[in-house]
N, C-alpha and C positions, 0 to 999 in steps of 0.2 A: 591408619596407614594409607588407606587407598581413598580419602576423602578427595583429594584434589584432581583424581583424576572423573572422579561422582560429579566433581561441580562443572569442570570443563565440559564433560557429558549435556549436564544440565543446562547450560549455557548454548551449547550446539542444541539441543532442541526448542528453547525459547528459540532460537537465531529463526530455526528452522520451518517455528510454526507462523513468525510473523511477517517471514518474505514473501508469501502469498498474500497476506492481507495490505499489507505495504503495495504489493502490484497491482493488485484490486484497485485498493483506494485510489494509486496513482492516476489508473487508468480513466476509474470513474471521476475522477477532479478533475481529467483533460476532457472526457466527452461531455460533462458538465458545462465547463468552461466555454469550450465552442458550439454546445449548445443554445449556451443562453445568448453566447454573442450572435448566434445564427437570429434568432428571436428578434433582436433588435435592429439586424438591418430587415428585417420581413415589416416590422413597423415601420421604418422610416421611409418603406418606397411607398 
């Protein structure tokens, strides 16, 4: 009887535990990004 509302549960805690890692990675693909692009105008002066 109460499985559906077990899985919505379940679901909201997946959701829960990967929007931090999702902002993480976000964040660290963007300092990466102009990181590296930083790198390359340092070479070409």
């Amino acid at each position: 009887m109460g499985e559906k509302p077990a899985q919505g549960m379940n679901s909201g805690i997946i959701y829960l535990m990967i929007t931090p890692f999702a902002i993480v990675g976000f964040i660290g693909y963007r300092w990466w990004k102009g990181n590296k692009k930083q790198e390359e105008e340092e070479m070409n002066h």
